[in-house]
C-alpha positions, -999 to +999 in steps of 0.1 A: +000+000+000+010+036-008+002+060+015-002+097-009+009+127+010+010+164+000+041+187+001+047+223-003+073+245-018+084+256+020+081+222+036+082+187+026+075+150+041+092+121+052+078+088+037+104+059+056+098+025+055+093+008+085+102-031+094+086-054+117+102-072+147+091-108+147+092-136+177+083-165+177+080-167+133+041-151+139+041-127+172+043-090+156+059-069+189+071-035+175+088-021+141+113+000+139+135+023+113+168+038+105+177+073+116+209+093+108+228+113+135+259+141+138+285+145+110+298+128+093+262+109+096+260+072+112+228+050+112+211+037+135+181+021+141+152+027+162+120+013+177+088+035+167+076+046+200+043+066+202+043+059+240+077+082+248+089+113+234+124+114+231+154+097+207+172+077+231+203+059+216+234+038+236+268+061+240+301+044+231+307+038+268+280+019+279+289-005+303+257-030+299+247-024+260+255-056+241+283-053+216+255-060+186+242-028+194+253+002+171+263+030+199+273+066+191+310+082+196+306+119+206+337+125+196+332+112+160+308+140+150+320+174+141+281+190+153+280+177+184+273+189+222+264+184+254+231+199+263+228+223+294+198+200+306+224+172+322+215+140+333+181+121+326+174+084+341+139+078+316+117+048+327+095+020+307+065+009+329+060-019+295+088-037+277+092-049+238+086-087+248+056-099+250+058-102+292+049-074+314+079-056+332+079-070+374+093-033+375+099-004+355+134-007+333+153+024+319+185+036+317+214+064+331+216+091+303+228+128+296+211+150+275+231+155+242+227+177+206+232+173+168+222+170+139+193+139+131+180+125+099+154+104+085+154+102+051+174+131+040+153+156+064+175+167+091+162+187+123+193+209+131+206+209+164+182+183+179+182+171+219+181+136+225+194+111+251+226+093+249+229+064+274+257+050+293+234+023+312+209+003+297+186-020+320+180-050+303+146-045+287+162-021+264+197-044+251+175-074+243+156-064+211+177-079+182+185-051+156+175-021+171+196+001+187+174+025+205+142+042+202+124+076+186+098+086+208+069+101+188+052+113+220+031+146+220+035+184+214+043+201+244+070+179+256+106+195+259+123+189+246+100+183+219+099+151+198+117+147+170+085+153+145+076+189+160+111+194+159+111+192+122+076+209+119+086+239+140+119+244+114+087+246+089+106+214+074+072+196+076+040+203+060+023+194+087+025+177+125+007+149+118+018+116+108+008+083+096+016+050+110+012+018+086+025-010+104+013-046+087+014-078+099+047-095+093+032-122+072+032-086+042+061-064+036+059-024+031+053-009+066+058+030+064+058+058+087+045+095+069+054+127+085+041+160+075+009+150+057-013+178+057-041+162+035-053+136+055-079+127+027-050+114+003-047+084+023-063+058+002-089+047+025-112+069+049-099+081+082-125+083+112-109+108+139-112+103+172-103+134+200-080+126+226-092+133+264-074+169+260-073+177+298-050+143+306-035+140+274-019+178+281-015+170+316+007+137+311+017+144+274+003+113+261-019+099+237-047+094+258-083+086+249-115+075+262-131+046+264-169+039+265-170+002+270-157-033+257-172-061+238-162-100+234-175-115+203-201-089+202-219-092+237-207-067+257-180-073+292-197-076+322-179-071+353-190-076+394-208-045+403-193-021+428-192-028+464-202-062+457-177-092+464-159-118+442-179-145+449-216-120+447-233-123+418-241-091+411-229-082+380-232-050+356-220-039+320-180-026+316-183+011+330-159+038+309-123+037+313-097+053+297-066+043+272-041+060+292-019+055+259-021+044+222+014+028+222+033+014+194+061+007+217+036-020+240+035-054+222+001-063+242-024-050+251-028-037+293-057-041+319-058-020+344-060-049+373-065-082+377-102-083+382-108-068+350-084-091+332-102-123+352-130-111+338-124-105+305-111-140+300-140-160+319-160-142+290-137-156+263-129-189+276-128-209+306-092-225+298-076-188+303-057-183+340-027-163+351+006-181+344+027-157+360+026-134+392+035-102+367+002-101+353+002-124+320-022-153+307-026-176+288-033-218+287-021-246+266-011-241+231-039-266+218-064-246+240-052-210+226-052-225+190-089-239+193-100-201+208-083-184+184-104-207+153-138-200+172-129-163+165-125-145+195-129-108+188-124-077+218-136-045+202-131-012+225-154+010+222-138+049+216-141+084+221-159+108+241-195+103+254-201+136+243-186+133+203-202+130+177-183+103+164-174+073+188-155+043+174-158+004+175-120-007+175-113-046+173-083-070+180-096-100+158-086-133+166-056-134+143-034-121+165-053-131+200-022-157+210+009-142+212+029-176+212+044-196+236+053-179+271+088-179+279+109-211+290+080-231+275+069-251+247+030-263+256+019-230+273+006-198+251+001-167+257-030-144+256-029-111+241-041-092+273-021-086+304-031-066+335-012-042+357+000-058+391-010-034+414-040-020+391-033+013+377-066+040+382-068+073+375-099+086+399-113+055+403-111+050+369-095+023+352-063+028+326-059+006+296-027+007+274-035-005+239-004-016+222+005-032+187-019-058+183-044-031+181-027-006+167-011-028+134-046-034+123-055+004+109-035+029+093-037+052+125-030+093+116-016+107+147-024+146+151-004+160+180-014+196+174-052+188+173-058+164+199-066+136+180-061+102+165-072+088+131-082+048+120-084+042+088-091+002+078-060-012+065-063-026+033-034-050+023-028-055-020-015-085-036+000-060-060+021-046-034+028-069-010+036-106-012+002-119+006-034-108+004-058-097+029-078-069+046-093-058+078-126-046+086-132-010+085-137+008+114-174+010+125-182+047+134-213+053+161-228+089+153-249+101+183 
């Protein structure tokens, strides 16, 4: 699939092509692509992050990075500087594995400058993190040596696309994520499109909640309520034991972040999780004490065939425009858990020590529902796009499609 943009005699676009990182042979976690940093310019590549904001790459020095990882030598680069901002220790509360962290994992960094590229577009002078110390979460993905954080405006230092858009070296802030299963080839990441229209399918937008989405600089949406193969999640009521009967529809939540970093998809505790899965299948329990689940590989296999589907319902109760988005059953096992060959994993994990915001619960929706829309990611406006993702034989080396997205106008 092409994705058309628009460009301008002031600004122009980046089109880069994005590849997928694969476990397993079938388990899609994250993709990445190559950047180019200080002069003369050395490549690197990066995971595509929409859940942080900042390019964080390993310095030559780094006492834990593995030697496959590509690390950068200040003193190779002509443009280079230290930035008056110091030292930064940046945390992951989710990992590129398919397990949830037991505990956050980050890494010991200074705040650097020079010069960054993708794809012959270079933002001048650009602050990012260069890391001496890597927990292990970040030296285990094989081929990637770091990560471009595609967080929000409003962060400084600002991420590396408003960086380009406020040199006026973009058309636009918004850009377009196209990330495929790995079974097709062509993934592609769009900056600076400023006629969302020329995508080749329709694009439903969906605002972000502006108020937390300001306040914690992330793409952050509501959520109305969830469905399992159409019936909607029923969960016990408040106030109301375990073992009560009492039960009542999913109340709203929210997706504290749309995260192409996260290769599952988060509850925001363990009840919800329990319950989710007792409405999918009774051969679903916790295998771990970090919050994943999963059963026997036969048992996963046999679910995924009776095609489970969890569709989130989107968007503000107030919009105009709310939005049915689904994980189908393609992509509900996420392969065998770690150190096993007879157990699988589900694609839903849950927070340890539940994760609320007000009472309310907080979702993190990762890859496996991201990769099934071209999703249009508008910083500047407050909102997110889903297009349905259309896959060509003529393009890529396998056929196949995904339903649209189903729009609710109040």
């Amino acid at each position: 699939m092409s994705l058309a943009v628009s460009s301008t005699s002031q600004a122009s676009y980046i089109n880069a092509p994005l590849t997928d990182w694969i476990k397993n042979g079938h388990t899609d976690l994250q993709w990445y692509t190559t950047i180019s940093v200080g002069t003369p310019p050395r490549n690197f590549t990066v995971l595509i992050d929409t859940g942080s904001h900042n390019l964080i790459l390993p310095e030559i020095n780094c006492t834990t990075c593995p030697s496959s990882q590509r690390q950068f030598d200040p003193t190779a680069s002509s443009t280079f500087s230290w930035s008056a901002l110091g030292e930064s220790n940046p945390r992951f509360s989710t990992g590129g594995d398919t397990v949830p962290l037991a505990e956050p994992q980050g890494a010991q960094c200074r705040w650097a400058v020079d010069d960054v590229s993708m794809q012959g577009l270079t933002a001048p002078s650009f602050t990012f993190l260069l890391c001496h110390e890597e927990d292990e979460a970040m030296t285990t993905q094989p081929g990637i040596d770091g990560i471009l954080g595609l967080g929000l405006n409003g962060t400084q230092p600002e991420s590396f696309q408003y960086a380009l858009y406020n040199a006026a070296l973009l058309s636009s802030g918004v850009f377009i994520l196209y990330m495929p299963s790995g079974k097709f080839k062509g993934g592609q990441l769009v900056m600076g499109t400023k006629d969302t229209s020329k995508l080749e399918v329709e694009t439903v937008w969906l605002s972000l909640n502006r108020e937390l989405s300001a306040t914690h600089s992330q793409w952050t949406m509501n959520m109305q309520t969830i469905f399992i193969n159409g019936q909607q999640l029923v969960v016990h009521s408040p106030n109301t034991t375990s073992s009560s009967s009492a039960k009542t529809p999913y109340p709203q939540s929210l997706v504290q972040a749309l995260d192409t970093g996260t290769s599952f998809i988060m509850a925001p505790d363990n009840a919800t999780a329990a319950a989710l899965y007792a409405q999918i299948s009774p051969k679903i329990y916790q295998i771990d004490p970090v919050g994943t689940w999963g059963c026997s590989c036969k048992d996963m296999e046999a679910i995924v065939k009776s095609g489970a589907e969890l569709t989130f319902l989107l968007g503000y109760d107030s919009d105009e425009t709310q939005m049915n988005v689904t994980i189908p059953s393609s992509v509900f096992n996420l392969g065998p858990y770690p150190g096993t060959d007879d157990i699988c994993q589900a694609v839903v994990n849950n927070w340890q020590d539940g994760v609320f915001y007000n009472g309310i619960g907080l979702w993190e929706l990762g890859s496996p529902m991201l990769k099934n829309y071209v999703t249009a990611w508008d910083g500047l406006g407050l909102r997110v796009g889903f297009a349905p993702l259309h896959v060509s034989a003529s393009v890529h080396s396998s056929t196949g499609s995904v339903a649209a997205p189903t729009a609710r106008r109040s």
